[in-house]
C-alpha positions as CSV (number, residue, x, y, z in Angstrom):
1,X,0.0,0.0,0.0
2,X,3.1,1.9,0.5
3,X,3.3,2.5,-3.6
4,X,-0.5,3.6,-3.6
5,X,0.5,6.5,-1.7
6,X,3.7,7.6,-3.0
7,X,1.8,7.4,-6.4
8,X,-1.0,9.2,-4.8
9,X,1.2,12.1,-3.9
10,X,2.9,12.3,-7.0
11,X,-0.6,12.7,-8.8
12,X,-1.8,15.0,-5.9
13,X,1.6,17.6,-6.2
14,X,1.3,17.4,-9.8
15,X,-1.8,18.3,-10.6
16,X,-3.7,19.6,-7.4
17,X,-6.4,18.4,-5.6
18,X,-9.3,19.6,-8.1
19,X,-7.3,18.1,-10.9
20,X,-6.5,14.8,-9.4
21,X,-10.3,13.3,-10.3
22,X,-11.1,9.7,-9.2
23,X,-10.9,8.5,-12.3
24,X,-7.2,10.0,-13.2
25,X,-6.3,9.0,-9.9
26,X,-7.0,5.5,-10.7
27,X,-5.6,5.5,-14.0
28,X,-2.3,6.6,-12.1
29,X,-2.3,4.2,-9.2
30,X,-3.1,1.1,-11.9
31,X,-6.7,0.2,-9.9
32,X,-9.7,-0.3,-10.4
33,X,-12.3,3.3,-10.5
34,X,-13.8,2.6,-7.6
35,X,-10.3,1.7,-5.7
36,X,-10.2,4.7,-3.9
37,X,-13.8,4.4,-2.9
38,X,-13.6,1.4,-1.8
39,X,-10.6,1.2,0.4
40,X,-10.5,4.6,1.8
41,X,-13.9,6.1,1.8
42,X,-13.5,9.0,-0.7
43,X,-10.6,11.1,-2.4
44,X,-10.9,13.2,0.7
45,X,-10.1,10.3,2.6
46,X,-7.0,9.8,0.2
47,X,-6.1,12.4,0.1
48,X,-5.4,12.6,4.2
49,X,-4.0,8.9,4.2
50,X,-1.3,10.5,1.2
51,X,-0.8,13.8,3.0
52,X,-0.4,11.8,6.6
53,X,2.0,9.1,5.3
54,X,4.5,11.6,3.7
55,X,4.5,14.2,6.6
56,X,4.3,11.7,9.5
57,X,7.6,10.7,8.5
58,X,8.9,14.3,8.1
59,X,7.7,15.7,11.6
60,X,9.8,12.7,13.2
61,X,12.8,13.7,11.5
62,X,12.3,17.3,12.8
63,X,14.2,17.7,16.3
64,X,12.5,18.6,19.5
65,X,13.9,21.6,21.5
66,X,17.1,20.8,23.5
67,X,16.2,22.3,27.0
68,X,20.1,23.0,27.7
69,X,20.6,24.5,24.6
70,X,20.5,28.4,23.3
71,X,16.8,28.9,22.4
72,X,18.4,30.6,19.4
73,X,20.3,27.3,18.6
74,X,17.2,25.6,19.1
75,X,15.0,27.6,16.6
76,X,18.2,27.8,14.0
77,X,18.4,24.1,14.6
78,X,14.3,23.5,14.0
79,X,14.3,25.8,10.6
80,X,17.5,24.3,9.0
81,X,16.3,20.7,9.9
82,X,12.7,21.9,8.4
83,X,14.2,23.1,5.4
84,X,16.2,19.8,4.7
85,X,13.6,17.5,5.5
86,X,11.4,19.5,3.0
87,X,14.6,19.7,1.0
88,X,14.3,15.9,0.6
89,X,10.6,15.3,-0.4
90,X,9.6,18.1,-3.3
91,X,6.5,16.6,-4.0
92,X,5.4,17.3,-0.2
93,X,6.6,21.1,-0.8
94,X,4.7,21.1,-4.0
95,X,1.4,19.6,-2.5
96,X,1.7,22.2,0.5
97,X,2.7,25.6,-2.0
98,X,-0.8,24.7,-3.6
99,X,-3.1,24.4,-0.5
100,X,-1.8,26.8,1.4
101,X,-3.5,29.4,-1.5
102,X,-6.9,27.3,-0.9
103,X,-9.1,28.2,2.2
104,X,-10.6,24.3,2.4
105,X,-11.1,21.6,4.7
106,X,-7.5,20.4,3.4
107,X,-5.9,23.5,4.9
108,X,-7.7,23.4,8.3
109,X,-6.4,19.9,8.4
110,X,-3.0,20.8,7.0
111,X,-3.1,23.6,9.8
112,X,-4.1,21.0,12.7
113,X,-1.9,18.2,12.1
114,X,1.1,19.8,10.7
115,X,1.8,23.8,10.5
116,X,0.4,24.3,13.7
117,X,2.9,21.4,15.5
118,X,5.9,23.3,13.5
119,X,4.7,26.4,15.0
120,X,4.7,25.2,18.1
121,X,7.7,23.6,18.8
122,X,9.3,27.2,17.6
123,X,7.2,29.0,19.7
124,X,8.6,28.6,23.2
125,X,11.7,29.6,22.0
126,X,10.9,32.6,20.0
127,X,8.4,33.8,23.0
128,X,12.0,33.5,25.0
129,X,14.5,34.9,22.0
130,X,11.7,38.4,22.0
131,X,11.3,38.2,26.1
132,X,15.4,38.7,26.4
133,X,14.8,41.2,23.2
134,X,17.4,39.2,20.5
135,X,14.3,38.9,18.6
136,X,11.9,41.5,17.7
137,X,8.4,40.9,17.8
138,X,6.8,39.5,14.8
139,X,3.3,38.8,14.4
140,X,2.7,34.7,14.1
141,X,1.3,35.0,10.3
142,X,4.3,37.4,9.4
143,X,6.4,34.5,11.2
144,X,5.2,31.8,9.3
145,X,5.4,33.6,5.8
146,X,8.6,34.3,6.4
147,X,10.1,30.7,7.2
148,X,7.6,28.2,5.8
149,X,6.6,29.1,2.3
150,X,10.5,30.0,1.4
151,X,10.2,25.9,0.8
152,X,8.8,26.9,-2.3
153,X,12.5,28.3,-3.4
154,X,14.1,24.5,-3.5
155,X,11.7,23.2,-6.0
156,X,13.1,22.7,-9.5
157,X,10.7,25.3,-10.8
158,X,10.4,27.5,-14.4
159,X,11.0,31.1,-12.2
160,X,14.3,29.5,-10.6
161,X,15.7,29.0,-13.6
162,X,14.8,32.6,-15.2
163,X,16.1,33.8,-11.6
164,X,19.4,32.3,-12.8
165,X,19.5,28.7,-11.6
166,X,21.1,26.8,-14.2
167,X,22.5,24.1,-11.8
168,X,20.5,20.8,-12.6
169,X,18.6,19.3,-9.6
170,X,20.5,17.3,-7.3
171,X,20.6,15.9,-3.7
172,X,23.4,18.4,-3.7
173,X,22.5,21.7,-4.8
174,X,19.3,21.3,-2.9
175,X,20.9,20.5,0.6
176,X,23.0,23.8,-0.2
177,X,20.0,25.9,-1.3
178,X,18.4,24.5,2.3
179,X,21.2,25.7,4.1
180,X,21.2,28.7,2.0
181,X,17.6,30.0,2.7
182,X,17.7,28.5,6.5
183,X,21.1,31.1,7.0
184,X,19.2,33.8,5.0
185,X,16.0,33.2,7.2
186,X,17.1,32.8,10.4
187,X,20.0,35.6,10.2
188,X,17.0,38.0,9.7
189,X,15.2,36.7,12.6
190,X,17.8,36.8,14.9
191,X,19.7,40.1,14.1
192,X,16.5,42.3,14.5
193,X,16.9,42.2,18.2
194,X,20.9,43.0,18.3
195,X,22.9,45.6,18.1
196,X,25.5,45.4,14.7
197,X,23.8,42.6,13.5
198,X,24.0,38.7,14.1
């Protein structure tokens, strides 16, 4: 069932929800039309079993908060290990850049099973990081917009390459562009509240 879902996602980032029909979904899969129907409920339903099989698996590669470290080590720690994990499964990235434009069911559940548990294992530190005033206050939507949708800039997309990206996709190049955005991000974040920078 493992390959149902992998394929599932793969139709899912590809062509978005509202283009994935049932039909074209089984056609992809190699079942039967009323596959999905019958063995999950509805596309809905597959749609959750996709999205919960691929981002289980990233939230339990993403590090909890080290209580005796730096709260700033811990958030830098959190974002860089966010942006490799995401780094690692495009199609996840890809799936997310779509619904996050989409106010649905599929966001509200996107929301309370994943952005919302990212969010919070940063929060405690950031609440800290503004508290000892390293940080300045952001609001938690201008917060989020400015680490989590940067994903979108490690995708193997048309604007990256008119942007200048000529480097074919590899394991490489997109570790490094992880690294690259996580510095950029997080050197922001943490040299608003400090005196000549970071």
């Amino acid at each position: 069932m493992r390959g149902t879902l992998q394929r599932g996602l793969e139709a899912f980032a590809e062509l978005g929800y509202d283009r994935a029909s049932a039909r074209e979904l089984a056609r992809r899969l190699g079942v039967s039309h009323n596959f999905i129907n019958d063995r999950y409920g509805s596309k809905a339903a597959f749609w959750r079993a996709v999205v919960d099989s691929a981002r289980g698996a990233q939230l339990a590669r993403l590090p909890e908060a080290d209580p005796s470290a730096d709260d700033a080590e811990n958030l830098r720690r959190l974002i860089t290990d966010f942006y490799r994990v995401a780094a690692d499964t495009p199609l996840v990235a890809r799936l997310f850049v779509d619904e996050l434009n989409q106010d649905t069911e599929r966001l509200d559940y996107l929301y309370d099973h994943y952005i919302g548990v990212v969010v919070g294992r940063m929060a405690s530190s950031i609440d800290r990081l503004v508290a000892a005033g390293r940080m300045a206050p952001i609001p938690m939507d201008v917060l989020f917009f400015a680490i989590i949708p940067t994903v979108s800039g490690m995708l193997d997309v048309p604007l990256a390459r008119r942007l200048g990206r000529h480097e074919p996709s590899s394991p490489e190049r997109t570790a490094a562009t992880a690294e690259s955005l996580a510095a950029l991000v997080l050197n922001g974040l943490l040299g608003t509240g400090r005196e000549g920078g970071p």
